[in-house]
ZAMARGU-4260 file (C-alpha; in steps of 0.2 Angstrom, whole numbers, plus 5000, padded with zeros to 4 digits):
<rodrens>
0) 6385/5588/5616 | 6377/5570/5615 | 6391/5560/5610 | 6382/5542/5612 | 6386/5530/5595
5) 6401/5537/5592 | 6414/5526/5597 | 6404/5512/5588 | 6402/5522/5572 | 6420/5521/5568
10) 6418/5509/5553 | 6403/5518/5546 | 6413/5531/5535 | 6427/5519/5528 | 6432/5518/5512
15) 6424/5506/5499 | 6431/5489/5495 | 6434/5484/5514 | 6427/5470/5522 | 6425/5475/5540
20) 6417/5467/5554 | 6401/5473/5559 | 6387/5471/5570 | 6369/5471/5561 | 6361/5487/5567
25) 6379/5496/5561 | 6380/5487/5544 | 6361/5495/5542 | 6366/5512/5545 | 6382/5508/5534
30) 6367/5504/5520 | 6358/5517/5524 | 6372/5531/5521 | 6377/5520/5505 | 6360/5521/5500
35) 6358/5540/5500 | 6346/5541/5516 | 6344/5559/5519 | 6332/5559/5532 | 6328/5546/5547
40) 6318/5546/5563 | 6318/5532/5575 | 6312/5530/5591 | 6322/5519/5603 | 6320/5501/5607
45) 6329/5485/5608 | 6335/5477/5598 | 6337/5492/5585 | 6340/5505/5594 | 6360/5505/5588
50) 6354/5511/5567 | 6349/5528/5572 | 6363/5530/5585 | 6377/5527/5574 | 6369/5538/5561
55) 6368/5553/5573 | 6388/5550/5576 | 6392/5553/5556 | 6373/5564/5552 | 6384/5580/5549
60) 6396/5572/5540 | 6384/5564/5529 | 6372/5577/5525 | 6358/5565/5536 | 6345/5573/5546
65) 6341/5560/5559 | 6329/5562/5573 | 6323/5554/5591 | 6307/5556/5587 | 6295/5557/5603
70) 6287/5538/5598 | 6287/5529/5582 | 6271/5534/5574 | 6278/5552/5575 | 6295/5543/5569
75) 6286/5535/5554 | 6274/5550/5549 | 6289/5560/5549 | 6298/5549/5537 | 6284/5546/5525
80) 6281/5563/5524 | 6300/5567/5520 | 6298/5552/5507 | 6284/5561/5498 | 6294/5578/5497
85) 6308/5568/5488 | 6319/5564/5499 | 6325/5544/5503 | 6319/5539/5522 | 6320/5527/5534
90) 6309/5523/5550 | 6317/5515/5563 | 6308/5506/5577 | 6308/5488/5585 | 6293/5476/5583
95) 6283/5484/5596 | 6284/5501/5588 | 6277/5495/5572 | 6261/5492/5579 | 6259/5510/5584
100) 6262/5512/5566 | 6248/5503/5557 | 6235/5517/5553 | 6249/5530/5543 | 6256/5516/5537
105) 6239/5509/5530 | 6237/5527/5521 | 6254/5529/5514 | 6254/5509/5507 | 6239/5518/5497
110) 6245/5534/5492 | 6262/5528/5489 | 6278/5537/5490 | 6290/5549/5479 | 6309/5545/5486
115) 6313/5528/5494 | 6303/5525/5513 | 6309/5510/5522 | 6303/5505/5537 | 6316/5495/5550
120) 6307/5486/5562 | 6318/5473/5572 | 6308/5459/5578 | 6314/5452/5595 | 6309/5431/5596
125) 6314/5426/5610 | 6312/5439/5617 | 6324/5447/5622 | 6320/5463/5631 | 6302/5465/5626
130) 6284/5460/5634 | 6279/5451/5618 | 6288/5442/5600 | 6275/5448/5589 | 6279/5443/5570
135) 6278/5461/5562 | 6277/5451/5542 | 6261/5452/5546 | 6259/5470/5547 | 6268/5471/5528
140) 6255/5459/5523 | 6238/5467/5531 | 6244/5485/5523 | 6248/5475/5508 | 6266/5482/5505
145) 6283/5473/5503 | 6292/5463/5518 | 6311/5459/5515 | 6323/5449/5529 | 6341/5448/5529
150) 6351/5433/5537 | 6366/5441/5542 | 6373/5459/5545 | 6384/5459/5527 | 6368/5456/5518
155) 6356/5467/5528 | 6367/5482/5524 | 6366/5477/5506 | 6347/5473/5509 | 6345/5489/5514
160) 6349/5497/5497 | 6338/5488/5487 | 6325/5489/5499 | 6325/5507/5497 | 6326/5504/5476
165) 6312/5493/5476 | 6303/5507/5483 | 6303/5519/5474 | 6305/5511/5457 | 6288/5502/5463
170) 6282/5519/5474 | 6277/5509/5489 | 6285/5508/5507 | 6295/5494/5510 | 6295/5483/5526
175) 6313/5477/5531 | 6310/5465/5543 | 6326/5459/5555 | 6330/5449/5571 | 6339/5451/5586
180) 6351/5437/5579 | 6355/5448/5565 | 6355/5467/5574 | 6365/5463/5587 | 6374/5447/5578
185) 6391/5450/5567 | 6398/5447/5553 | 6410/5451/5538 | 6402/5467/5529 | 6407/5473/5512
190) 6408/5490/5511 | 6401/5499/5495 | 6402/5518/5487 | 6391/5530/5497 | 6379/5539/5485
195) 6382/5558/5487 | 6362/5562/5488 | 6357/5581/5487 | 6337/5580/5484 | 6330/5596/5484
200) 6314/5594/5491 | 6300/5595/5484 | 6283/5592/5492 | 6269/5586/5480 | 6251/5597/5482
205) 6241/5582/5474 | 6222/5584/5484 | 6216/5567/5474 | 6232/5556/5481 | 6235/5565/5496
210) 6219/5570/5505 | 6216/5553/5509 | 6197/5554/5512 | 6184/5542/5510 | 6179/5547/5491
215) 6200/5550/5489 | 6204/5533/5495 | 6191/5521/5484 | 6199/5527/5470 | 6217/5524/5477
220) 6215/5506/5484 | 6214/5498/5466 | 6231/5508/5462 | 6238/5500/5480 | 6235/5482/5472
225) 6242/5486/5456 | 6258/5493/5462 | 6259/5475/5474 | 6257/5467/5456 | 6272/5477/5449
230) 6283/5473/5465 | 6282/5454/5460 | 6289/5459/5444 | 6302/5468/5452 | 6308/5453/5463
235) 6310/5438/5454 | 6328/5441/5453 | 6343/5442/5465 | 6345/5447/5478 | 6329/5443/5482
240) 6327/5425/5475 | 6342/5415/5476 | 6345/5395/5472 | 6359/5388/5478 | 6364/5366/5478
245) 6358/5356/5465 | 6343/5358/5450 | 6334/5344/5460 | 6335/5331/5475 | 6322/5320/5487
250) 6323/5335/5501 | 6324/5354/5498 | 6325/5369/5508 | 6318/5387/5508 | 6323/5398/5518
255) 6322/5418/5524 | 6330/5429/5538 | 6344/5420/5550 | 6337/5400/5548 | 6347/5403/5530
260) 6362/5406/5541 | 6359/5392/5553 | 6353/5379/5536 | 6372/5381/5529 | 6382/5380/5545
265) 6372/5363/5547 | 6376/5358/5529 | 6394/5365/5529 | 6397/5353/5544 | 6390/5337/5538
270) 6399/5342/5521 | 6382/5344/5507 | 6383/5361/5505 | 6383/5355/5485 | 6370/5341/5492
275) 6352/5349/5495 | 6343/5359/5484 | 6341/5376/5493 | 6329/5394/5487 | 6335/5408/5498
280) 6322/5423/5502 | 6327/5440/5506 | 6307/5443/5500 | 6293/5435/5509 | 6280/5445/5502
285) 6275/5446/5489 | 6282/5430/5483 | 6291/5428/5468 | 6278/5411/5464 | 6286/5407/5447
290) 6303/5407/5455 | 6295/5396/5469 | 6285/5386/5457 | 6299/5381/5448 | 6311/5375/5464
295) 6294/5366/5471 | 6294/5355/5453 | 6311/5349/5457 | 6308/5341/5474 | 6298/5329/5481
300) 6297/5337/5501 | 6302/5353/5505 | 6307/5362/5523 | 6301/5379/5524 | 6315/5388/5539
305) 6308/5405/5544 | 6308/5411/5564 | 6291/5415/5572 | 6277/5413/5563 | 6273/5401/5548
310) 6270/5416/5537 | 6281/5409/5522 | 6277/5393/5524 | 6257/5397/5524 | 6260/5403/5508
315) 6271/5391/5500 | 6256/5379/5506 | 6246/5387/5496 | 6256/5388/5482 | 6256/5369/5481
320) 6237/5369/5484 | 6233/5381/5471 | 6244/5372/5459 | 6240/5354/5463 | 6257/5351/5466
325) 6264/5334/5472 | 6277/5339/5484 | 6276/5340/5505 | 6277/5355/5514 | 6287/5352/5530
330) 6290/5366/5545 | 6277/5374/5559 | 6260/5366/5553 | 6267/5349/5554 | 6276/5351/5571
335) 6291/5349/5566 | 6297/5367/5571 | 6289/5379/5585 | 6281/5394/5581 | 6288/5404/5597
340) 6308/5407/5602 | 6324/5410/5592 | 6333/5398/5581 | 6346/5393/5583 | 6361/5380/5571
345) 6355/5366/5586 | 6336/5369/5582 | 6339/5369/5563 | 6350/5355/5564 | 6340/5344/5572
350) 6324/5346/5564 | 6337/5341/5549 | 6343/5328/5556 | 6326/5321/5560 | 6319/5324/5542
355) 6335/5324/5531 | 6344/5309/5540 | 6360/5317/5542 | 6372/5315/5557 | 6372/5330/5563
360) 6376/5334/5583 | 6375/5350/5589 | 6393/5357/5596 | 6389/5367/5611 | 6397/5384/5613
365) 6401/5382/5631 | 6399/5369/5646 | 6383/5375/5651 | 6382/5361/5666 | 6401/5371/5670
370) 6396/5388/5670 | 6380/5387/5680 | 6388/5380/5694 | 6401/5394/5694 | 6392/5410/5691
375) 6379/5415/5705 | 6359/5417/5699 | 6356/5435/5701 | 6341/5444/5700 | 6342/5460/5688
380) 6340/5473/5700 | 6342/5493/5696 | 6360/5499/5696 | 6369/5505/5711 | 6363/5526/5716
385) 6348/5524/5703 | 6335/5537/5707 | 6324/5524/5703 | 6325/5514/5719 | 6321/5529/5729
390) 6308/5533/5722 | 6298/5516/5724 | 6307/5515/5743 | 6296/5532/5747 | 6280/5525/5737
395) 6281/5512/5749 | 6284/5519/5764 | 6268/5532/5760 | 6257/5520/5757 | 6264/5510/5773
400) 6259/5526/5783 | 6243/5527/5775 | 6241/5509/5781 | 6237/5502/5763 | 6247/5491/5750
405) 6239/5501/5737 | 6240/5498/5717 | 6254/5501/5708 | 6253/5501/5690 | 6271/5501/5683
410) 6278/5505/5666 | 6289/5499/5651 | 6306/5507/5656 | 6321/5501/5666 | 6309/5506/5683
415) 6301/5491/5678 | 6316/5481/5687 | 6307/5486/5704 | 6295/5472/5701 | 6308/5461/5708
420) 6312/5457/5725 | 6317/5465/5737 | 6307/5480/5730 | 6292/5472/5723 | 6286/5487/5720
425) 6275/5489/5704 | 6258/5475/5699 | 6258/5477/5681 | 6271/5482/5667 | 6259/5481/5649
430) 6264/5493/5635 | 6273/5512/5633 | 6260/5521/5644 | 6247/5508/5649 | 6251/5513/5668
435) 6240/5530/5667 | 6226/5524/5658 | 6226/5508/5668 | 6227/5516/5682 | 6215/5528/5681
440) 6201/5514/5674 | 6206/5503/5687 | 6198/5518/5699 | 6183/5520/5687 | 6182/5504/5689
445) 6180/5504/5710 | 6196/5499/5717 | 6196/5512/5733 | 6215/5507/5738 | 6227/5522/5734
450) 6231/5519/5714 | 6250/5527/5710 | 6255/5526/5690 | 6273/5525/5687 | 6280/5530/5672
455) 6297/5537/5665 | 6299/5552/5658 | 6303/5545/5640 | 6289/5533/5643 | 6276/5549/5648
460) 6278/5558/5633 | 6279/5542/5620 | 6262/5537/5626 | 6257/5541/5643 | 6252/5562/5636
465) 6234/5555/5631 | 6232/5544/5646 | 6234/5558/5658 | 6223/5570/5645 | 6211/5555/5649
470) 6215/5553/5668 | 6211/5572/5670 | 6192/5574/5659 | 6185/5560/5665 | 6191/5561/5683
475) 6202/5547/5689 | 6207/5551/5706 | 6225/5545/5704 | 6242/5550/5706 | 6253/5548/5691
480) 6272/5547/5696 | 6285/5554/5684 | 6301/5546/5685 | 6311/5558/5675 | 6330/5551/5674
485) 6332/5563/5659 | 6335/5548/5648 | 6331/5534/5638 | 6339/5524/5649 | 6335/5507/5647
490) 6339/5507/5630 | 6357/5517/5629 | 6355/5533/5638 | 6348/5541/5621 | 6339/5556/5624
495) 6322/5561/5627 | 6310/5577/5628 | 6317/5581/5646 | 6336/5579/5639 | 6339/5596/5633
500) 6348/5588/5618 | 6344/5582/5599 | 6350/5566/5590 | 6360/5577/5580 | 6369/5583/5594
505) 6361/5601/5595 | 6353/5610/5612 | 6336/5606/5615 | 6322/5615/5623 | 6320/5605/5641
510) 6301/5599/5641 | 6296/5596/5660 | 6281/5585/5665 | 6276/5595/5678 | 6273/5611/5667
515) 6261/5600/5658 | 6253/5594/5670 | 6249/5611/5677 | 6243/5617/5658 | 6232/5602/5661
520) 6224/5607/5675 | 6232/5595/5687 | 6227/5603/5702 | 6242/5594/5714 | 6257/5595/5703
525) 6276/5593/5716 | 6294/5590/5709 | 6306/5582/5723 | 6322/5573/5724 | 6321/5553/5726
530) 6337/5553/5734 | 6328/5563/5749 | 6319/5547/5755 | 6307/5558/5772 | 6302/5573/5758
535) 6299/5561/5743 | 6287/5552/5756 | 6278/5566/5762 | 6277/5573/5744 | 6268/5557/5739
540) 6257/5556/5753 | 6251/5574/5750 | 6247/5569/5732 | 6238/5552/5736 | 6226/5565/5749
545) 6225/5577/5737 | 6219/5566/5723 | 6206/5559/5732 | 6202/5578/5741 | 6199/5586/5722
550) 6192/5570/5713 | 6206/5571/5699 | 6223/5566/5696 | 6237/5571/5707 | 6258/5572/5698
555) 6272/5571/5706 | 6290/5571/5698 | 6304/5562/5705 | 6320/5570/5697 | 6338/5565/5698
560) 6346/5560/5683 | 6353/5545/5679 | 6368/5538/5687 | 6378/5530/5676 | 6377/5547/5665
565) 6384/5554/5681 | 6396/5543/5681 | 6401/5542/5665 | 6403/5564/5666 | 6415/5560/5683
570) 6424/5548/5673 | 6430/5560/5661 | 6436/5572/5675 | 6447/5559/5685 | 6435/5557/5699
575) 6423/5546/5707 | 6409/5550/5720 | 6414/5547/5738 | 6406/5530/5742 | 6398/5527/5760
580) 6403/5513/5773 | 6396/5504/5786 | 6400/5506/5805 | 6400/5489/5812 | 6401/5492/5829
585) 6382/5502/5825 | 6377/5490/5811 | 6363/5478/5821 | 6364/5465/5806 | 6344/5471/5804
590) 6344/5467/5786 | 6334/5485/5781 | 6345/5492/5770 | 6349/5476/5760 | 6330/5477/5759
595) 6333/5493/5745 | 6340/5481/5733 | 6357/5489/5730 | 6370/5478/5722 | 6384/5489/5731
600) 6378/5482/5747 | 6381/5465/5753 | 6379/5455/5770 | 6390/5445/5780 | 6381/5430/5787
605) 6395/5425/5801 | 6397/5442/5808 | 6380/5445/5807 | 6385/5464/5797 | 6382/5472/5782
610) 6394/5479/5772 | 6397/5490/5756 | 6407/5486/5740 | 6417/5501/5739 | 6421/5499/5721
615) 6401/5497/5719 | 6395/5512/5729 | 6391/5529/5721 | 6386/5540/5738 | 6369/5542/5736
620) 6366/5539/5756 | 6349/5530/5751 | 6354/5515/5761 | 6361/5526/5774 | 6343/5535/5776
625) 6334/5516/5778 | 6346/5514/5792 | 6337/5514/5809 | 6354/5514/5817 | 6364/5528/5810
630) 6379/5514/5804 | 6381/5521/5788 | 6389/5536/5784 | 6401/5543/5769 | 6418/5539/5769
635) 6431/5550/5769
</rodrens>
């Protein structure tokens, strides 16, 4: 039984009328059970990855069908399809995911939708735990649907319900748009009534809407833009137009997602809360323009605070062009703000500051000089025993004894952490599956060094499944190696195909890369251990010959689940691995198993020794392998 989310689920089912403290992705899914969701499907990825998983802790409880879906197209797909049999539905994905999203989502902006389809996309601007900080507005906007931000957890739960009115009274998906600051933020949450939803569904058989073909769809578009029409009449109100301050002033301020939160802390402190004219949006598109029309005749200059991209200021501007307004537009396209990075109250506060004329000086939260010199730099590294770093140690050492450096084209997982030194041991890290396709083009293209793609097992069937489809008909003599931890690690150890569990918490057939590559035609398919470093080597060196012997791709699997799931099942029975040791009348001082990277292993530069941190050290002997000296062995 998958039991992840379920301590932090807790608050989800309380009572109504509390005010609990929440983080943001918890208050969503305490909006999303208020709201009546009856079906959701995410797939995981920081910084939202939290939404589904404390809705699979209460799903039985609630009547909820939630899913992991294998990548977030599927996720969505699977959403909007229970949206058009009646049911309410949410998508959950971070920014990246929504890109995958685009095409369905460009279809189902223009058949519409029957029950409420919201589609959670947490943006990540600094970023975070992401490759890019992609402003995912924008995608509402191209598909032409609606794009709603909170600014703080208590009113993206709330957000979340009339998200998922405003669909379906306007039968339009709905793009709720949130940041890091807010997912993983927290704040005082309201709880309100859950609404007891028991939909029967009802898919619709409706050729004209729903066979979106090209005849189909010219006749749908016009019905796409008139539904846009009807949303603005829909949102011209609270909760998503608010003003707050004055009727008037010199200075105003508009603002949308967690700037707003920011903006007041800055006023609060320099006490004119009550002083600046202020129009709050939880809608950025479309805009409520006589709601804005009106705010913009009452000032003279106006600062637009959004994170990211200008993408409400661009249309405030123009707003004031089209209506020949007198007042200044101030933000991103006059420099006074950057278009990249989180805010935060010291970024507001000074661009207020500069602009407003206030005092404000930014309290920092800590001595930053202070902490830096007392903490060490670290280098993220894998954790102590991951599989991980044995598998990269035997890439290496095959490609060593096939006397190359080769290519190795890494993937979007916690694997990627072997970029770092000591490892260094993948070239590229791009997109969920770009290491096979890469890979394989990079061969097409004449490299002639040995050419390993690395990929997780979460990763290979989100998007590596048509890269190795690719590898395998047109070719590429490559080999593809499948790291399969059994998780989705990096992300909270929620599952994936290979887990042999659902969100829900139910068993799960167990999906095995190796059988598809062999159903592919893969001619050199091997499964091996990453803990045993000598077989793991000569496994790989096998599959490198044997790509370039048959002119097509080679697979090898490394399996050996997670660690820290391990750990976490040992925990529970009282016990520990027995870690290892090192002998220092054998230990030589020659540095090669510091050389794995392992945090549980340390060096002592005055004797000249290295050592292991007991309390660190899982037992899985790989540093004991690396040593040429036999120094390290299992205690006990």
């Amino acid at each position: 039984m998958w039991s992840w989310g379920v301590a932090m689920a807790v608050t989800l089912l309380e009572e109504p009328g509390k005010l609990v403290l929440m983080m943001g992705n918890e208050a969503i899914a305490r909006g999303a059970i208020e709201a009546g969701v009856q079906f959701a499907a995410a797939y995981p990825g920081t910084p939202s990855s939290e939404v589904l998983a404390n809705l699979s802790a209460v799903s039985k409880k609630v009547g909820m069908y939630v899913e992991w879906s294998t990548n977030e197209k599927v996720a969505f797909e699977a959403a909007y399809s229970a949206s058009l049999a009646g049911l309410r539905s949410i998508a959950i994905m971070k920014h990246l995911g929504t890109h995958w999203i685009l095409d369905p989502l460009a279809v189902a902006a223009i058949t519409g939708v029957e029950g409420g389809l919201v589609i959670i996309s947490a943006d990540d601007p600094h970023p975070h735990s992401s490759q890019s900080s992609v402003d995912t507005r924008y995608h509402g906007r191209i598909v032409n649907i609606p794009v709603v931000e909170p600014s703080d957890p208590g009113e993206a739960k709330d957000l979340v319900i009339h998200a998922l009115d405003l669909s379906e009274k306007a039968k339009t998906p709905v793009l709720f748009r949130y940041t890091a600051a807010v997912a993983h933020g927290k704040g005082p949450v309201k709880l309100g009534p859950i609404r007891k939803e028991s939909r029967t569904p009802s898919f619709p058989r409706d050729h004209g809407r729903l066979v979106s073909i090209a005849p189909n769809a010219r006749v749908n578009i016009p019905k796409l833009f008139q539904r846009l029409e009807g949303v603005r009449d829909l949102v011209g109100r609270e909760p998503f137009v608010k003003r707050l301050g004055p009727s008037s002033g010199d200075w105003g301020l508009i603002t949308t997602g967690v700037p707003h939160s920011y903006a007041m802390d800055v006023l609060a402190s320099e006490g004119l809360l009550n002083s600046v004219p202020i129009l709050k949006l939880t809608i950025t598109y479309p805009l409520p323009e006589d709601q804005i029309l009106g705010f913009l005749k009452s000032v003279k200059k106006v600062l637009v605070l959004e994170e990211l991209e200008p993408f409400l200021e661009d249309q405030i501007i123009k707003l004031v062009q089209l209506h020949d307004l007198d007042v200044k537009v101030y933000g991103k396209n006059t420099g006074h703000l950057r278009r990249y990075g989180e805010y935060s109250p010291a970024i507001v506060g000074e661009v207020m500051r500069e602009l407003f004329g206030i005092n404000y000086v930014a309290t920092p939260a800590f001595n930053l000089k202070k902490v830096s010199t007392s903490v060490q730099r670290r280098i993220p590294q894998m954790c102590a025993g991951c599989p991980h770093r044995g598998s990269y140690l035997a890439i290496k050492a095959a490609l060593n004894r096939l006397g190359t450096d080769g290519l190795v084209f890494g993937d979007r997982g916690c694997y990627n952490q072997g970029a770092n030194p000591p490892l260094d041991a993948i070239d590229t890290c791009i997109a969920m599956g770009s290491s096979i396709a890469m890979a394989a083009a990079a061969r097409k293209a004449g490299e002639n060094r040995p050419i390993i793609a690395v990929i997780g097992d979460s990763t290979f069937f989100h998007g590596g499944l048509p890269a190795l489809v690719n590898a395998v008909v047109n070719k590429a003599p490559i080999v593809v190696a499948v790291f399969d931890n059994r998780w989705t690690c990096m992300t909270g150890h929620q599952p994936s195909p290979s887990s042999g569990v659902n969100a829900m918490g139910d068993n799960a057939p167990v999906l095995k890369p190796e059988d598809i590559a062999k159903a592919l035609q893969v001619p050199y398919v091997k499964v091996v251990s990453p803990y045993n470093l000598k077989q793991a080597e000569q496994v790989m060196v096998e599959a490198i010959e044997a790509a370039r012997k048959n002119g097509l791709p080679s697979l090898v699997v490394f399996r050996a689940e997670c660690t820290l799931q391990v750990l976490r099942r040992l925990r529970k029975k009282g016990t520990r691995p027995k870690p290892a040791t090192v002998d220092p009348a054998l230990c030589t001082g020659c540095k090669e198993c510091i050389k794995t990277g392992c945090p549980a292993l340390g060096f002592d530069e005055e004797l000249g020794k290295a050592f292991i941190y007991e309390d660190k050290c899982v037992g899985c002997m790989i540093c004991a392998q690396v040593c040429p000296n036999n120094a390290i062995v299992r205690s006990g």
